[in-house]
N, C-alpha and C positions, 0 to 999 in steps of 0.2 A: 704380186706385181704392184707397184706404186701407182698412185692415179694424184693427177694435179692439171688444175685448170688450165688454158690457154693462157689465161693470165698472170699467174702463177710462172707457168714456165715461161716466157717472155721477160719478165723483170729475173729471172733465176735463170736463164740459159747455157749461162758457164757450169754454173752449180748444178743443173740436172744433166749436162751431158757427162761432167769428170762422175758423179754417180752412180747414172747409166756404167762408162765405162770401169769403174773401178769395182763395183761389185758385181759386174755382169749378169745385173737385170732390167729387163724392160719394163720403160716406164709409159703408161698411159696417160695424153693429154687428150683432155675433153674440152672441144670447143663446145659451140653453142647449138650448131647439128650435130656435128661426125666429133667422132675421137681417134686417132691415132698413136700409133706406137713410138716412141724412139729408142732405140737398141744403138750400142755403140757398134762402132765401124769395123774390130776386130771379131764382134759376134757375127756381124752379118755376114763377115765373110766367110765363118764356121760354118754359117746355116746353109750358105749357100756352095760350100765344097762338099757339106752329106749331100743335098739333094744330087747336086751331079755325080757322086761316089756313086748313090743309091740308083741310081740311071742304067748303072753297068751293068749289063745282065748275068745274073748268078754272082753280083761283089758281092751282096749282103749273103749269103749263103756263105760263101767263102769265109767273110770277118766271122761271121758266127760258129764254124768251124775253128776257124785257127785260135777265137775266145775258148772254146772247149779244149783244144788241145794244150796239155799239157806242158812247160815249158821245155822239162827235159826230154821230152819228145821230138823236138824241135831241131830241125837241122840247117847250118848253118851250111850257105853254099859261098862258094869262094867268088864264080862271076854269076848274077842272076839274069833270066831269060831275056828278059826286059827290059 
C-alpha cells in the first residue's frame, strides 16, 4: 500500500486518485494525527457488494461449493429459480 502525506496528496489529488483507480490499490494519507485510506470508487463498491454477498446466510458455503465443483459438472438451466 502507498503512503503519502496530507500534503503531498493535496498538491497531487488528481494524480493519486487516477492511481488509486488505475492500479486498484489503496493509498494511505497521513495527516498530522489520523491517517486515512483512499480506495477508488469502483473498489469500494466491490468491498462493499462481498460484505453484503457474505451476509447471505449459507452464500459463502455455496460460492465455495460451486469454486470446487468442476465445470463440466455443471448444469446449465434454461429458466433459474430466482
Amino acid at each position: 500500500m502507498d503512503v503519502i502525506n496530507v500534503n503531498d496528496a493535496q498538491q497531487h489529488l488528481d494524480a493519486v486518485i487516477d492511481e488509486s483507480a488505475q492500479f486498484h490499490t489503496p493509498i494511505i494519507i497521513t495527516g498530522n494525527q489520523n491517517q486515512a485510506v483512499l480506495i477508488a470508487l469502483e473498489d469500494w463498491k466491490a468491498i462493499q457488494e462481498t460484505l453484503y454477498i457474505l451476509q447471505v446466510p449459507g452464500m459463502r458455503e455455496d460460492i465455495l461449493e460451486g469454486m470446487r465443483t468442476p465445470v463440466e459438472e455443471c448444469v446449465t438451466k434454461e429458466e433459474l429459480d430466482w
